[in-house]
N, C-alpha and C positions, 0 to 999 in steps of 0.2 A: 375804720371808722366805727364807732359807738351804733351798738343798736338801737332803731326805732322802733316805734310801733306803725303796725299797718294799716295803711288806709282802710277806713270801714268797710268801704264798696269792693273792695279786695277782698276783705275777711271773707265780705258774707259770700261772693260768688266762689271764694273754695269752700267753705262748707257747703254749697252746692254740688262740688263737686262730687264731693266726698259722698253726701245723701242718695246723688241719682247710681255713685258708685254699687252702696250699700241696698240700696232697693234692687237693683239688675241682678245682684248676687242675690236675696233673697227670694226673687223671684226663679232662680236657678235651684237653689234648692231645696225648693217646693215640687219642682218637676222632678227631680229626682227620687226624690222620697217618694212621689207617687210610682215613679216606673220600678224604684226596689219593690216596691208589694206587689204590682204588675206582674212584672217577670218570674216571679218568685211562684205567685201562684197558678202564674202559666205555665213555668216549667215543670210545678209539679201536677198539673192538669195532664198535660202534653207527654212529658217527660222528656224533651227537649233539652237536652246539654248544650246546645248554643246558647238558646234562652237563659236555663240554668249560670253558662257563665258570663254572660251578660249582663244576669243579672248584680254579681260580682263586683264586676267592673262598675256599676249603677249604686254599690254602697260606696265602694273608693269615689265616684262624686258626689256623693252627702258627705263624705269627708274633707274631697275637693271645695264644695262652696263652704262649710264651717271654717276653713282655713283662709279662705277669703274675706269672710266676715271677721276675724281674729284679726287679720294683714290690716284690714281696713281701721278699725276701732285703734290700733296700736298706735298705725301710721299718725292719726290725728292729733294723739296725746301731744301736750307741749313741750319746751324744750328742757331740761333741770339741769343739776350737777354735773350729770355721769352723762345725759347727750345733749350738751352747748347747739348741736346742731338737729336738733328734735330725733322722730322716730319714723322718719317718710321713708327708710331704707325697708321699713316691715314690708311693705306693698309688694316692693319686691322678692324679698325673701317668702311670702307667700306662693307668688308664681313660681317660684323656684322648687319648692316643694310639689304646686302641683303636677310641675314638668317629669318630675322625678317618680312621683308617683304613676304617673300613665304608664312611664316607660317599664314599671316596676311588674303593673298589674297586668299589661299585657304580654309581657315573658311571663307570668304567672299563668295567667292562661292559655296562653299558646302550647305550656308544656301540659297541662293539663288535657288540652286537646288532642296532644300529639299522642297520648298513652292511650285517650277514648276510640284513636285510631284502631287498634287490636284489640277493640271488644265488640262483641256481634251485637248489633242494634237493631230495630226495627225502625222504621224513617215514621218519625213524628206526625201526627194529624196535622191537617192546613188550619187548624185552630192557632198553633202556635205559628205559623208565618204569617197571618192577621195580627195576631199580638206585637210579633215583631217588628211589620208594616205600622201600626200604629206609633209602636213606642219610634219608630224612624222619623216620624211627620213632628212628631210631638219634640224631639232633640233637632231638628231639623229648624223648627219654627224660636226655640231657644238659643238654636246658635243663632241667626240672622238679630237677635234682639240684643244680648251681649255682644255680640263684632257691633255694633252699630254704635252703642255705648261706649265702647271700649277704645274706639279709633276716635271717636268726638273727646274724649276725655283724653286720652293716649293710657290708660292703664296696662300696665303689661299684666297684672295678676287676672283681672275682666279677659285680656285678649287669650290667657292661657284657659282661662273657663271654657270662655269662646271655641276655642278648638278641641276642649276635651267633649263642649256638646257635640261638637262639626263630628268628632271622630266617633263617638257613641251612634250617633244618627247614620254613619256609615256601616258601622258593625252591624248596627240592627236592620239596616236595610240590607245588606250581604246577606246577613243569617235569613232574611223575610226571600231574597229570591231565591235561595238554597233550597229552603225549603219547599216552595212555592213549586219548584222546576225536581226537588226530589222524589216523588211520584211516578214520573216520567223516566226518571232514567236507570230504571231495571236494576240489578243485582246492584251497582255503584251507586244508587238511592240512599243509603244506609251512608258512607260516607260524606255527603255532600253538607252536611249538620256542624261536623267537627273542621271540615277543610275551608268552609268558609268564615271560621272561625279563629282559625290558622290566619289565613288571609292578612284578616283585620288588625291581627295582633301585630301583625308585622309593621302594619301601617301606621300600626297606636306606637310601638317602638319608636318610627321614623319622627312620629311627631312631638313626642316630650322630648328627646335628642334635640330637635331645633328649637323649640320654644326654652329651652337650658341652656342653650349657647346665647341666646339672645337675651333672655334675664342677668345671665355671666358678665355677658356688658356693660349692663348699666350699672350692673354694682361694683365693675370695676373700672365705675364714674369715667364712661363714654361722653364724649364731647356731645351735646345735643343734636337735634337738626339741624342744618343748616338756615330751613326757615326761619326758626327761630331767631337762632345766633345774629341771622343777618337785620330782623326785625329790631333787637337789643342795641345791635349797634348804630342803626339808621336813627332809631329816639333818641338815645345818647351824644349822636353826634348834631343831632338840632337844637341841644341847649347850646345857645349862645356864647357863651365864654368856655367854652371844650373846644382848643382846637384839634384835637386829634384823637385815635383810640388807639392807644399803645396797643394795648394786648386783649382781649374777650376771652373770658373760660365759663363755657356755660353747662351743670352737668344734671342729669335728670337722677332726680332721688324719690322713686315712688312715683306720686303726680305730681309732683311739685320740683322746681327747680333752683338748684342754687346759682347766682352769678358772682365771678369772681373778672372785676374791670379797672384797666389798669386808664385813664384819662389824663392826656397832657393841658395843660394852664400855663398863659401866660410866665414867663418864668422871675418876672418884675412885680408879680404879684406879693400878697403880705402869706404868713400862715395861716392867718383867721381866714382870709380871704379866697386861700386852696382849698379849704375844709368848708367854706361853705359854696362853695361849687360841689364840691364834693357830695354834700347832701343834697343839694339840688338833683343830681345825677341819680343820686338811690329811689328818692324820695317819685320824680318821673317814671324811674322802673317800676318800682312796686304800685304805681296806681296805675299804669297800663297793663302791667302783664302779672295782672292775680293769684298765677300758679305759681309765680316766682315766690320761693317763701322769704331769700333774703338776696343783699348784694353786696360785697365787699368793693367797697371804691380804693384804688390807688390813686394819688395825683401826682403825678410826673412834670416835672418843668419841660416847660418848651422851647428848646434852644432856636 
């Protein structure tokens, strides 16, 4: 079927979407930017190689949230020539990048760590495990605000933010009790800077690994939720003259979703007459389910 345009009340609530997307993100990398000059000048206050590569990791997310503000602004663009089916696939490929990148920066660092292993150190002032405790509270209080956004909206690019803060907020808190307990534990003091840094990295590996399999999905247009799907098809099947729902394919592209529905019609019906069931059918989805950005109707005779 020919395309419509979208009901108003539809527009305006995904460009809602999109804004509360784009403000949680810029609110992500504000905090970032603030703990790169944190750490940076903690590390070199302290001299602190946890902190130090911490702080590392703290540029690669001002790069992480820039790459989500890019995902976002693309996604929204309309649909032209060269994509008949818009650009909500960016969202994803956003996340995707940031998956990649965690996994990237904490082998980067882990190895890093593993060499600081064979250099004689002195164990850093409890200045820098304050610093570290801080910068934990501070990623800690950012991830519960993006997962919170991120599940109400379903963004994968938000939910990969979301754990890159969960996982920053972990490193720094590892490095803050390392620190904190280095003091205490005599000649082994001196290690406990770089191993709990090890640690972390290992965990930061585990986590872009799954947040990349799960981006992997949906771009290779995963059938949606079930909740979903099953909602799609219960409004569908309450228009009146739909006796049945052949087929449903519902697949998520970015925050938005495309439907592809295949609906049986009397089969005594005219053409004009399948086609304008037909619209009825699209014209119900898109003004109940606002992330939907489009829906291809089939109409099937009903034997």
């Amino acid at each position: 079927m020919n395309r419509q345009a979208r009901p108003k009340a539809s527009i305006i609530q995904r460009e809602g979407v999109y804004r509360e997307a784009s403000r949680t993100a810029s609110l992500g990398l504000g905090v970032n930017i603030f703990l790169v000059v944190l750490k940076l000048v903690g590390g070199a206050i302290t001299g602190s190689a946890a902190l130090f590569a911490d702080a590392i990791n703290s540029v690669g997310d001002v790069a992480s949230s820039l790459a989500v503000h890019g995902a976002l602004w693309m996604a929204q663009q309309d649909e032209d020539d060269d994509h008949p089916y818009g650009h909500t696939k960016a969202e994803s490929i956003g996340a995707l990048s940031i998956a990649i990148l965690i996994a990237f920066s904490a082998g980067m660092l882990a190895i890093e760590n593993i060499r600081h292993l064979r250099q004689v150190v002195s164990v850093p002032p409890q200045t820098a495990a304050i610093i570290a405790a801080l910068c934990a509270v501070l990623k800690e209080a950012i991830y519960w605000q993006t997962r919170r956004v991120s599940s109400r909206i379903d963004s994968r690019s938000l939910q990969a933010a979301a754990w890159d803060h969960r996982s920053d907020a972990i490193c720094s808190g590892a490095i803050a009790v390392a620190l904190f307990a280095a003091p205490y534990l005599g000649p082994l003091g001196r290690f406990a800077d770089p191993i709990a840094a090890i640690l972390v990295c290992a965990l930061l590996i585990g986590i872009g690994v799954r947040l990349f399999w799960q981006t992997a999905l949906e771009l290779m247009d995963q059938q949606a939720d079930p909740e979903l799907t099953d909602a799609i098809r219960l409004r569908a099947e309450q228009i009146g003259e739909v006796t049945r729902i052949e087929k449903l394919r519902v697949r998520k592209s970015g925050l938005e979703f495309f439907v592809d529905i295949h609906v049986e019609v009397d089969a005594q019906l005219t053409v004009g007459e399948g086609h304008r069931i037909g619209h009825l059918v699209k014209d119900e989805l898109l003004r109940n389910f606002p992330r939907v950005r489009d829906v291809l109707v089939h109409v099937e005779p009903d034997d």
